[in-house]
C-alpha positions in Angstrom: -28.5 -19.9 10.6 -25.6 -19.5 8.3 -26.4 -18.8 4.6 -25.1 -22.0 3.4 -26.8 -24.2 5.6 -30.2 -26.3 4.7 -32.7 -24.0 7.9 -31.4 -20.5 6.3 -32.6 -21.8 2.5 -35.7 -23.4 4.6 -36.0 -19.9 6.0 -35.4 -17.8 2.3 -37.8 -19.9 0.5 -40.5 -18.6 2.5 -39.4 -15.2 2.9 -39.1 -14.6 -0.7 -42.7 -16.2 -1.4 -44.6 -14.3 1.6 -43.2 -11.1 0.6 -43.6 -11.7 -3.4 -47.3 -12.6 -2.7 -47.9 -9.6 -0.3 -49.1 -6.2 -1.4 -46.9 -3.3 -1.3 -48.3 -2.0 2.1 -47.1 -4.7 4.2 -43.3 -5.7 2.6 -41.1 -3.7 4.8 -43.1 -4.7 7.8 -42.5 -8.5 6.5 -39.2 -8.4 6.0 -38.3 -6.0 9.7 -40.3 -9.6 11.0 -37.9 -11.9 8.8 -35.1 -10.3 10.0 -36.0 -10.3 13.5 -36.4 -14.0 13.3 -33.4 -14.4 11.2 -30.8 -12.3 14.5 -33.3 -13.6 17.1 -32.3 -16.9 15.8 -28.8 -16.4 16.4 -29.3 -15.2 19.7 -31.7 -12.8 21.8 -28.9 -10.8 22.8 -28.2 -9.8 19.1 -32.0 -9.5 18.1 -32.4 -6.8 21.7 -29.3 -4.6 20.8 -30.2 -4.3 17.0 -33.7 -2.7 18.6 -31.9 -1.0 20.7 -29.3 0.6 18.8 -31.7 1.7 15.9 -33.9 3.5 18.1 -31.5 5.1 20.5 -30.0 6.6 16.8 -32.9 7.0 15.3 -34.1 9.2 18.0 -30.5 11.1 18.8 -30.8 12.3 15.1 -33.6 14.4 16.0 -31.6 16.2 18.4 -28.1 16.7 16.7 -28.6 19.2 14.7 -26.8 22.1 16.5 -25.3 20.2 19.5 -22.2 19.3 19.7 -21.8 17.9 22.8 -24.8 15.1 21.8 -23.0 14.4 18.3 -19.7 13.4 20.2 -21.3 11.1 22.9 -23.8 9.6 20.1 -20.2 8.8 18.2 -17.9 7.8 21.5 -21.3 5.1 22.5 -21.6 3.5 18.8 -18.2 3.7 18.9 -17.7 1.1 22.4 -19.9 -0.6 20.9 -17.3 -1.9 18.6 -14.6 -2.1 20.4 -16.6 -3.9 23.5 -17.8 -6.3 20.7 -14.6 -7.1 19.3 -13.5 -7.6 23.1 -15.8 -9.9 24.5 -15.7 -11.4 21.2 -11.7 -12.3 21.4 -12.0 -13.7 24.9 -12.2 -17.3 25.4 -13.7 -16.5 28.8 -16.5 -15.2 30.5 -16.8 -11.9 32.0 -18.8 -10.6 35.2 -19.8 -8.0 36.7 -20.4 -8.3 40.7 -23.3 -6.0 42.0 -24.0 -6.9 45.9 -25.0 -10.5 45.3 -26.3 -10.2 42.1 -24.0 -12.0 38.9 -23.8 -10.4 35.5 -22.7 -12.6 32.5 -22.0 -9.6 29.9 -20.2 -11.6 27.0 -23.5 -12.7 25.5 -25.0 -9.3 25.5 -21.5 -7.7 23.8 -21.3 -10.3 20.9 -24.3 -9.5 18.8 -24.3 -10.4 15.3 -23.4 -7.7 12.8 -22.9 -4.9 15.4 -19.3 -3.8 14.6 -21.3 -2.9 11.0 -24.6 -1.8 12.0 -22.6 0.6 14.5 -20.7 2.2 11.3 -23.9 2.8 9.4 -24.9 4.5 12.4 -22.3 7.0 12.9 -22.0 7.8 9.3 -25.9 8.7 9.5 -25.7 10.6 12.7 -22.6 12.5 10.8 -24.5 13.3 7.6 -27.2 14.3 9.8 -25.0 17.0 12.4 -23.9 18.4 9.0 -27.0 18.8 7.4 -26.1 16.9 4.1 -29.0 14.2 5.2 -32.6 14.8 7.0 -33.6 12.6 9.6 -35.6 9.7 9.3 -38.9 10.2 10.1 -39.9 6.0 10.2 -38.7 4.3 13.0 -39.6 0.8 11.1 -37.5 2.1 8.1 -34.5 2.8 10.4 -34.5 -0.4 12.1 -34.7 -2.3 8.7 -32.2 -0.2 7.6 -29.8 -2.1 10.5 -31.3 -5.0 10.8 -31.6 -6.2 7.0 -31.4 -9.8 6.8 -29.4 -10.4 3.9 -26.5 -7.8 4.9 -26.8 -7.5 8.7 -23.6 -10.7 9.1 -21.3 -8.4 7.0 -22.4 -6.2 5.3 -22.1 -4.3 2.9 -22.4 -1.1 5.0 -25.1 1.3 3.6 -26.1 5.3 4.4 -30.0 5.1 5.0 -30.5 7.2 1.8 -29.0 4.6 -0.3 -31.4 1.6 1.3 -34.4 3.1 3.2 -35.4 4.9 -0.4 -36.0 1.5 -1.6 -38.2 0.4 0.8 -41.0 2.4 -0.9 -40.2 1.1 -4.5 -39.3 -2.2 -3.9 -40.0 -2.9 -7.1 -40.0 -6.9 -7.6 -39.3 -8.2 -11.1 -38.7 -12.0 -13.1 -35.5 -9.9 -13.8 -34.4 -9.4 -10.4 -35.9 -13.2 -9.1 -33.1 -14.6 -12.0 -30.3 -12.2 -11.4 -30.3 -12.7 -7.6 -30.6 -16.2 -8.0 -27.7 -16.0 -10.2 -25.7 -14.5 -8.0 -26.9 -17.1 -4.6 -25.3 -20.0 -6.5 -22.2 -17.7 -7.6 -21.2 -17.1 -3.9 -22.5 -20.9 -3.0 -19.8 -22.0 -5.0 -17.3 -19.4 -3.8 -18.0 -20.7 0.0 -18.6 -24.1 -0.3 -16.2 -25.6 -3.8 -13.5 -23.2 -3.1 -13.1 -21.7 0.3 -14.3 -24.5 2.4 -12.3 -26.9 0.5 -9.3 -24.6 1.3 -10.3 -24.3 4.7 -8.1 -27.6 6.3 -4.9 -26.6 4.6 -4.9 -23.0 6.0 -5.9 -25.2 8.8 -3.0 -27.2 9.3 -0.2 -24.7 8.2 -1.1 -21.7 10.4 -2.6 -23.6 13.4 0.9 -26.0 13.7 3.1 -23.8 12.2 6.6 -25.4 14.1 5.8 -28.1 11.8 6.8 -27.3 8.0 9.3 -25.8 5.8 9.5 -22.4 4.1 7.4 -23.3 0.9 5.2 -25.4 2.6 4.3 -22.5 4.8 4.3 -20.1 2.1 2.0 -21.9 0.3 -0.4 -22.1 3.2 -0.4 -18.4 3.2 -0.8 -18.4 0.1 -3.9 -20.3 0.3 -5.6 -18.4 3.4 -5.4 -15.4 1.3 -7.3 -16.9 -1.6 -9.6 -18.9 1.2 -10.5 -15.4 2.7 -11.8 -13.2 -0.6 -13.5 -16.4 -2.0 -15.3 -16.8 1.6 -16.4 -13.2 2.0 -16.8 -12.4 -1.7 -18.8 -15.0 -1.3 -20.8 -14.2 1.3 -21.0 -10.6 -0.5 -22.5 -12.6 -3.6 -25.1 -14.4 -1.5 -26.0 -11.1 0.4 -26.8 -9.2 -2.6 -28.3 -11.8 -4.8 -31.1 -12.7 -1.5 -31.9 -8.6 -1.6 -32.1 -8.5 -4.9 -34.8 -11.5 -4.9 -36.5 -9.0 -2.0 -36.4 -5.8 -4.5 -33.3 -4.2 -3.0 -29.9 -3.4 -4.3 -26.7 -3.0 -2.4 -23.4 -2.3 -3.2 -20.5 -4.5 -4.8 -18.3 -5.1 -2.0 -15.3 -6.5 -4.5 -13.8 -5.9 -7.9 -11.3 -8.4 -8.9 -8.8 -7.1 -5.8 -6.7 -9.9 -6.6 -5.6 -8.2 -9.9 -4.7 -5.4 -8.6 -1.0 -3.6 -9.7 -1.0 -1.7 -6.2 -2.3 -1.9 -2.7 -4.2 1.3 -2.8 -5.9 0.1 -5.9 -6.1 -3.1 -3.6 -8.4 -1.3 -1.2 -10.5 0.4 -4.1 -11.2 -2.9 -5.0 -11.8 -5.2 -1.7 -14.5 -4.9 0.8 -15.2 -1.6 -0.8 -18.1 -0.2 1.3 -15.7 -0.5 4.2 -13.1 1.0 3.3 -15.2 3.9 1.4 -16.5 4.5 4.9 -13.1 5.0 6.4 -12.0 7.4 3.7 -15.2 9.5 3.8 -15.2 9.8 7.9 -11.4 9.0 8.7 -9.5 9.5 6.4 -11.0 13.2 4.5 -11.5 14.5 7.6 -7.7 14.2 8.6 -6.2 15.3 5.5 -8.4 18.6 5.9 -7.1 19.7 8.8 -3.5 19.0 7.7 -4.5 20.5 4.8 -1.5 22.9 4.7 1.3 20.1 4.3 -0.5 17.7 1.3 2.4 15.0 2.2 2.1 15.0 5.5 -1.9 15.2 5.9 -1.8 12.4 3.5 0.5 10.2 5.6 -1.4 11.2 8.7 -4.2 10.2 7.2 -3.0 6.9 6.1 -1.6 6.2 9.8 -4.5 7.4 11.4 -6.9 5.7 8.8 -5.3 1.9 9.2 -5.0 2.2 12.5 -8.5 2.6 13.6 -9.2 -0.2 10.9 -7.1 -2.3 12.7 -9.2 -1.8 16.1 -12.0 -2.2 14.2 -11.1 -5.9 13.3 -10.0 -7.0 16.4 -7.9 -5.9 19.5 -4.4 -7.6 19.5 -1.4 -7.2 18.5 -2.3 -9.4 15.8 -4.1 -6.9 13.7 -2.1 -3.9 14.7 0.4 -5.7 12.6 -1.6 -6.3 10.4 -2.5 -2.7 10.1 0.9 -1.5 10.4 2.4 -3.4 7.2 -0.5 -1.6 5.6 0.7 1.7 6.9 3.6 1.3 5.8 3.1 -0.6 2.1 0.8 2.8 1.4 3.2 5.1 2.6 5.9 3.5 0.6 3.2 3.8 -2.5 2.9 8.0 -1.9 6.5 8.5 -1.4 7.7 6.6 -4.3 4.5 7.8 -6.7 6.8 9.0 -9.5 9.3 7.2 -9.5 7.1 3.7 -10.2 5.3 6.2 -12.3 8.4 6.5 -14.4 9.5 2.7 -13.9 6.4 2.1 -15.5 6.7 4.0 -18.3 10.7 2.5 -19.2 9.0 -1.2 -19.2 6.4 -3.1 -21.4 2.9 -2.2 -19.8 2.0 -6.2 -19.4 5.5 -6.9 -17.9 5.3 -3.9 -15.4 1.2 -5.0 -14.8 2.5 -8.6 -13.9 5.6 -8.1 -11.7 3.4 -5.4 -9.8 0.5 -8.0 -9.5 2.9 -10.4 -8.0 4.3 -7.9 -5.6 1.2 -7.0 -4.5 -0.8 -10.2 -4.1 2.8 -11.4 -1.5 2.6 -7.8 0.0 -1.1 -8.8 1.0 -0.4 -12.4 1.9 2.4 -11.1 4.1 0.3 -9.0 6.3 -2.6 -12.0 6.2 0.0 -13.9 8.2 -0.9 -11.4 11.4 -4.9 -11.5 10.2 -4.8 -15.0 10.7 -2.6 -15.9 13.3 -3.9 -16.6 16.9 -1.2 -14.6 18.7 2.1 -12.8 17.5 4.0 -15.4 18.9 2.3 -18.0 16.0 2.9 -15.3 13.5 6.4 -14.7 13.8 7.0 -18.7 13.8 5.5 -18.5 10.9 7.9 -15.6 9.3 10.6 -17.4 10.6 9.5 -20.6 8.6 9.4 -19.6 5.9 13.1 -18.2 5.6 14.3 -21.2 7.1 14.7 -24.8 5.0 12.7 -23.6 2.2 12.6 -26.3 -0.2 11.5 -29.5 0.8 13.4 -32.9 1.6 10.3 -35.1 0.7 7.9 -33.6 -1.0 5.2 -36.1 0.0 5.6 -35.9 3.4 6.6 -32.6 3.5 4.6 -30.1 1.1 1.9 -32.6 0.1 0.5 -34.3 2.7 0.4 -31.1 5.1 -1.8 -29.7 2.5 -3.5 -32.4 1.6 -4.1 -33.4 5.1 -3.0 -36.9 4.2 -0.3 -38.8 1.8 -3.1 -40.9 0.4 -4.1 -41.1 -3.3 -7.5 -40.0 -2.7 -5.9 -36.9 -0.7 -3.8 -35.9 -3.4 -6.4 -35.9 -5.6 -8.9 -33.8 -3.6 -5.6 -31.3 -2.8 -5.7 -31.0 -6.8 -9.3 -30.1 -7.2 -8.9 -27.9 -4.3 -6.5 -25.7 -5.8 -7.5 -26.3 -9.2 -10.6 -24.7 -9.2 -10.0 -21.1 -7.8 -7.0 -21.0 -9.9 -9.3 -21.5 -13.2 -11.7 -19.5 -11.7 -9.5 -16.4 -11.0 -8.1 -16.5 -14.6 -11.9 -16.4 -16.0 -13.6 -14.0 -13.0 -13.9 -11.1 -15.3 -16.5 -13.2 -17.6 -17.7 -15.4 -14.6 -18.9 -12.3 -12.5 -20.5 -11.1 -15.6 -22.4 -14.1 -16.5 -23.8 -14.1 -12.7 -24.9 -10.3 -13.3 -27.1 -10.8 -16.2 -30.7 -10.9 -15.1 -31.3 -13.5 -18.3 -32.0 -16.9 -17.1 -28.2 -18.6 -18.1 -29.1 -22.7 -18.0 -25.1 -23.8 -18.5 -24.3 -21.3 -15.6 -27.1 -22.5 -13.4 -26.2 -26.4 -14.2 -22.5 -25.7 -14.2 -22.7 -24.4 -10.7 -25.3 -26.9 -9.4 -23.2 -29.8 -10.3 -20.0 -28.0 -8.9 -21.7 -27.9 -5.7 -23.0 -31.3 -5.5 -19.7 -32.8 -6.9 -17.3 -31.0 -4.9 -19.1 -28.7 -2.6 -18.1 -29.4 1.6 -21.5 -30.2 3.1 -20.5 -31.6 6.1 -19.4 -28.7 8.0 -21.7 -26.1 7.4 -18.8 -23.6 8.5 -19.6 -20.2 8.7 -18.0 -17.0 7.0 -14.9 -15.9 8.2 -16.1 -12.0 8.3 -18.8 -13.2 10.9 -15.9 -12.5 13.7 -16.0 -8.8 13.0 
């Protein structure tokens, strides 16, 4: 039931019009019943280990205090969780376990929607909790809706229970909160389906043939992955946090603009932000305090350590220990080289220096989006190698168009414009665009200008789902 498709809007009509008509008393017990519906949906196997993970942390935490030993083996379980999800979830086969005569399919038990997020929640909770800066929870129902939470439980954002399970009681409901979370649906509708499911069969055909195109051709293509990727999961982010807000809940922004940013550290301030908060607050701190003594080094230790276990995190391959890696090292370059950009900054105009950086940055990112995306190493390096090889094309129809367009046709060209049209104007305008979605005033040319984007040039057909659902 993905959040574009006509069952899950089926579904959120009548969640958001049993729970506004229900008293106070019986919301959170509504919505842990809507969100069981919503995972058991997907499969059993996800709705059964969401249970089961809530109340095997939910009870630990009344333990930890004190003891050690229980902290570490409450971390090392939520933490093969993750990496038997990502696993199983990689593997285009089946896996068994043989007991006597007795066959166990495991793979549908390990991939369980949302538990490489649900599983960080969990440790940073049974963290704050061993240190004392949190109490325990002393509602089981409250934990479990705390993981299981409908609108955020795909991707996130990731939450600490005091910032979500204090809302539970409020819950306040307002015509405020009904408009501004409706505002932000449609904003993240047209993020998925005008502008990253449009993208969708270009990045298609250039990383999934890659022996097939020239250098600019296969630039562009990564190019347009990179674009297709933050519109499809700030997207998704949109959606998430305008349904809870409909429900009385607020959760963190997940993204700020990260395709503006001058620097890749001020890239990760600004995409999927809850994530990569929760590696600096349980990764990366931690690190640099013990290496306290050599600032330089703790901070490059930390950095290593940091992006390497995100790497994990998103997959296990080579793929994204690349990927990781070029982050390691674009970061470290950033902390070595601190004052002397510092002081090439200050010798050039501040919107020259702003724009060059911006450039630098965005092809920095797009570079290491070649691993993220690529199937194996072997695709990825084909890739590289294209695009330093025959750069500019011999005929541009056949050669840069039509691979993008997925067709030399008239009508393809056309569509190919519209595709890449669209995020273009609607990265130049995103500062006033994300503000008009966050008013909580009913805006009628926002609401009509998005409505007729998605019925003009929204993708219907495929219903696809969000990229971030892999992780």
């Amino acid at each position: 039931m993905s959040f574009n498709s006509p069952l899950f809007f089926l579904f959120l009509f009548a969640v958001i019009f049993i729970h506004f008509v229900l008293s106070q008393k019986y919301r959170s017990a509504f919505l842990l019943f809507a969100s069981f519906i919503f995972i058991g949906y997907y499969n059993l196997a996800s709705l059964v280990t969401v249970i089961s993970f809530s109340v095997f942390n939910y009870l630990i935490a009344k333990k930890i205090i004190g003891n050690r030993m229980l902290y570490v083996a409450s971390l090392i379980i939520n933490s093969i969780a993750i990496v038997l999800f990502n696993y199983f979830n990689l593997s285009n086969q089946d896996h068994y376990f043989h007991i006597s005569s007795i066959s166990f399919n495991v793979q549908s038990f390990v991939v369980a929607l949302g538990l490489s997020f649900y599983s960080l929640q969990n440790i940073a909770y049974l963290t704050e909790v061993y240190f004392k800066r949190l109490q325990p929870e002393t509602s089981i129902s409250n934990y479990t809706l705390y993981n299981s939470f409908f609108p955020k439980i795909i991707s996130g954002p990731i939450l600490l229970p005091n910032e979500f399970i204090p809302q539970i009681n409020i819950n306040a409901i307002t015509k405020e909160k009904l408009i501004g979370g409706f505002h932000l649906i449609l904003l993240g509708l047209v993020k998925k389906m005008v502008i990253a499911d449009r993208l969708a069969p270009s990045v298609h055909s250039i990383f999934d043939y890659p022996d097939n195109y020239n250098g600019l051709t296969t630039l562009t293509g990564i190019y347009i992955f990179t674009i297709q990727l933050y519109f499809d999961f700030s997207g998704y982010t949109n959606m998430a946090l305008g349904i809870a807000k409909m429900l009385g809940y607020d959760l963190k922004e997940n993204f700020n603009m990260p395709l503006r940013s001058t620097s890749v550290s001020e890239f990760w301030r600004r995409w999927h932000i809850s994530l990569i908060s929760w590696f600096t607050n349980y990764i990366y701190y931690p690190v640099v305090y013990r290496l306290r003594k050599s600032k330089k080094i703790a901070a490059l230790a930390g950095i290593f350590i940091t992006f390497l276990i995100s790497g994990i995190w998103h997959g296990i391959g080579f793929t994204f220990l690349a990927w990781a890696s070029c982050h390691i090292i674009y970061l470290s370059f950033e902390l070595l080289t601190k004052r002397f950009r510092l002081n090439l900054s200050e010798r050039f105009n501040n919107s020259v220096y702003k724009t060059i950086s911006v450039f630098i940055v965005f092809n920095a990112v797009c570079f290491s989006n070649i691993f993220f995306r690529s199937q194996s190493m072997d695709q990825a390096l084909r890739l590289i190698q294209n695009i330093f090889s025959n750069f500019i094309p011999y005929n541009w129809l056949s050669e840069f168009i039509a691979p993008l367009a997925i067709g030399g046709h008239q009508m393809d060209q056309f569509n190919l414009m519209i595709s890449l049209f669209i995020p273009i104007i609607f990265l130049l305008f995103e500062r006033k665009i994300n503000k008009i979605a966050n008013q909580e005033k009913f805006n009628i040319s926002f609401v009509v200008t998005s409505l007729l984007m998605i019925l003009l040039f929204g993708i219907f057909a495929s219903g696809s789902r969000f990229i971030y659902m892999q992780f």
